[in-house]
C-alpha positions in Angstrom: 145.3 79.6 128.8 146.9 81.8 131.4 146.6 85.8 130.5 149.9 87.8 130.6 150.1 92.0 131.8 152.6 93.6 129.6 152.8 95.8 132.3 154.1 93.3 134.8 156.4 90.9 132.8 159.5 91.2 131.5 161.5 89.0 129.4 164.8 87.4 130.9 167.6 86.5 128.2 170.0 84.3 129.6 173.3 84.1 127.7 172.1 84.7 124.7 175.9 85.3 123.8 178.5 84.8 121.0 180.0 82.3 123.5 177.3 79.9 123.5 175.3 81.0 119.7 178.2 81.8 117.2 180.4 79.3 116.7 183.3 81.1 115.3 184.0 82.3 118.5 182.4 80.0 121.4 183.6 78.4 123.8 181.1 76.4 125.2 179.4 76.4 121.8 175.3 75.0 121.3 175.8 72.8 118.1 176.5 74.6 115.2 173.0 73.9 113.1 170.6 74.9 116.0 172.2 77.9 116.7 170.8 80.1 113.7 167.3 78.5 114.6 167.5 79.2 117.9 168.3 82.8 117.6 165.7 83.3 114.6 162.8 82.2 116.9 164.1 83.7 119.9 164.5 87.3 117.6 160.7 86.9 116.5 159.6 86.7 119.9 162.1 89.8 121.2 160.7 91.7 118.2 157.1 91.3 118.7 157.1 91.3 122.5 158.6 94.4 122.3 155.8 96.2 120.4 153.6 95.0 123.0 156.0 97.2 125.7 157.6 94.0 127.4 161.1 95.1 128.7 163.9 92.6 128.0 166.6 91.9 130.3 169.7 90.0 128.6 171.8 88.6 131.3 175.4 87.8 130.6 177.9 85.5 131.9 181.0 87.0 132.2 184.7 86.3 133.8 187.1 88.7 135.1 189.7 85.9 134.7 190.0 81.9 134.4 190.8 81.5 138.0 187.4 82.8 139.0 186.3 79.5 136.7 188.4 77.1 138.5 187.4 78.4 141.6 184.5 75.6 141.1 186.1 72.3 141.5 183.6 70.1 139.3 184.2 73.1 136.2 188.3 72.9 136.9 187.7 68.9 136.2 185.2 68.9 133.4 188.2 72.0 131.7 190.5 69.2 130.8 187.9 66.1 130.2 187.7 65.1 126.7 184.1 63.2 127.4 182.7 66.2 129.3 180.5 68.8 126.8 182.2 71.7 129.1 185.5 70.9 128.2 187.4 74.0 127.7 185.4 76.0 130.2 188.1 77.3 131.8 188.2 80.0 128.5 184.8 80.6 128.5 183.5 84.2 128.4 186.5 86.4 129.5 185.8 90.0 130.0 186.7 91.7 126.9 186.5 88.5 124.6 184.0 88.5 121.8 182.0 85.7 123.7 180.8 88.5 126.2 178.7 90.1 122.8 175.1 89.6 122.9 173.7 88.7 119.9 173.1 91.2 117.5 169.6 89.7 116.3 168.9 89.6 120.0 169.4 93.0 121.4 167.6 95.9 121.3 168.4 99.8 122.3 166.1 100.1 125.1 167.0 96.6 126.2 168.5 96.4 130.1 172.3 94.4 130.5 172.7 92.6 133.6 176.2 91.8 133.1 179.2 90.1 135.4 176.9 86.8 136.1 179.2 84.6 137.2 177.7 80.8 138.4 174.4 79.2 136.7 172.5 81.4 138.7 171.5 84.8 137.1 170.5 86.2 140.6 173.5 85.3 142.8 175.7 88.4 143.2 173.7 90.2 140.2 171.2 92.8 140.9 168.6 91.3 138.5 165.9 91.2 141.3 166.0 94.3 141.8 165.9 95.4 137.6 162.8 93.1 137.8 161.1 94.3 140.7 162.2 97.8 141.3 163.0 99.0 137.5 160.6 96.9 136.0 157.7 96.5 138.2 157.5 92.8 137.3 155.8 90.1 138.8 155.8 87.4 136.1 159.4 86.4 133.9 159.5 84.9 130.6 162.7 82.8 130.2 164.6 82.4 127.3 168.4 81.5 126.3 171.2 78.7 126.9 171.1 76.3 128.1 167.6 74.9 129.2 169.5 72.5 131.2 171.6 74.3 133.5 171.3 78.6 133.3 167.5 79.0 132.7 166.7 76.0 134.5 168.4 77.7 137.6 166.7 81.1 136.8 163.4 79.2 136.8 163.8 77.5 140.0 164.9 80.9 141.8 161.8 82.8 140.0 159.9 80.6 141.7 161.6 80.5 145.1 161.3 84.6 144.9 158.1 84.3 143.9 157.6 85.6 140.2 155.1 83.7 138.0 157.5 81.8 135.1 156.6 80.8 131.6 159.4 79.6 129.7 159.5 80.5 126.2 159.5 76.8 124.9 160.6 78.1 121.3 163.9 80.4 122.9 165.7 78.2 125.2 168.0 75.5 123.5 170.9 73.2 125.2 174.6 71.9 124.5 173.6 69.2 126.8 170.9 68.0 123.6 167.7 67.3 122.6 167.0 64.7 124.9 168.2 66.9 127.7 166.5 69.8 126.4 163.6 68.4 126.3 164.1 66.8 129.7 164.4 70.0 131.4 161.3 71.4 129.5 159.3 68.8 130.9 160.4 69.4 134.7 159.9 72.7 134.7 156.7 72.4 133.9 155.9 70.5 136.0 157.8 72.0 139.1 158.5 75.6 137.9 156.1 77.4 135.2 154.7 77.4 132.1 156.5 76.1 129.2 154.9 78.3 126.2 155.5 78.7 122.1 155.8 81.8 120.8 152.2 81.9 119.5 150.8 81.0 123.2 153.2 83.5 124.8 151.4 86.4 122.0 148.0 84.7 122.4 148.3 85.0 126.6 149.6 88.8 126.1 146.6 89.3 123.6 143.9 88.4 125.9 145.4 90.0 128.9 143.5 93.0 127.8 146.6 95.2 127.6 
């Protein structure tokens, strides 16, 4: 098992909003009966990573208006296709809208925002490089949020390309896309990307670390 610095990792939540995990308001909505799971496993990690001094960085898609969703020609399709699971997207996550919340299970008070992500990437046109390296002092990420198919399987990729050692918190990370998706993408990025880890391993890693 791999050891993990609490001094040099830092957790990155990505969309870990009310417009993915609460379905009263979402608008590109996980299934309704893994959402509560999801966020209860993701909240125990949070919690106890955080008494260990990890940082958490939530990262947050957000729109200034629908026309910077259309702007992507395969999303302005999928808005108005009855057999695509983005259907709809066009309302998704409008500045101002309750999708935009973070999770209140999820967030902390000393947890950082990166806000105004706008693409799957959550480093295009967002300074969450420079929160990890500069702020942060990080060299290794731990990926969490939705969807394991699309959003953290781009952060994992780029990670990579800049360089950061990536576990992927196996027990966090959930996707609309489903189960056999979802598992899918674990499965590739541990093979290509990182480390796929449970809770337990992620603690277990930090514990031996010495730190």
């Amino acid at each position: 098992m791999i050891s993990l610095d609490p001094t040099r990792t830092a957790i990155v939540a990505i969309d870990m909003h009310r417009g993915h995990l609460d379905p009263t308001v979402a608008t590109l909505p996980l299934a309704a009966e893994r959402c509560g799971p999801v966020i209860k496993r993701a909240a125990a990690l949070f919690d106890a990573l955080r008494l260990r001094g990890v940082p958490i960085v939530h990262v947050v898609t957000e729109y200034r208006d629908s026309a910077e969703i259309a702007a992507n020609p395969f999303w302005k399709a999928a808005h108005d296709d009855p057999s695509k699971a983005r259907r709809g997207i066009l309302r998704h996550n409008l500045a101002g809208g309750p999708g935009t919340e973070i999770i209140a299970e999820l967030r902390g008070p000393r947890d950082l925002v990166v806000r105004g992500k706008k693409r799957y990437s959550s480093f295009h046109a967002t300074d969450l490089e420079f929160v990890l390296r500069r702020t942060l002092g990080a060299d290794t990420v731990i990926l969490a949020g939705i969807n394991t198919t699309t959003c953290v399987l781009c952060a994992g990729f780029e990670a990579t390309n800049l360089d950061f050692r990536v576990i992927v918190a196996a027990d966090a990370v959930d996707s609309m896309d489903g189960e056999e998706m979802h598992r899918f993408a674990l499965r590739l990025m541990g093979a290509a990307i990182g480390w796929p880890m449970t809770n337990a391993d992620i603690l277990e890693s930090l514990s031996t670390s010495g730190g």
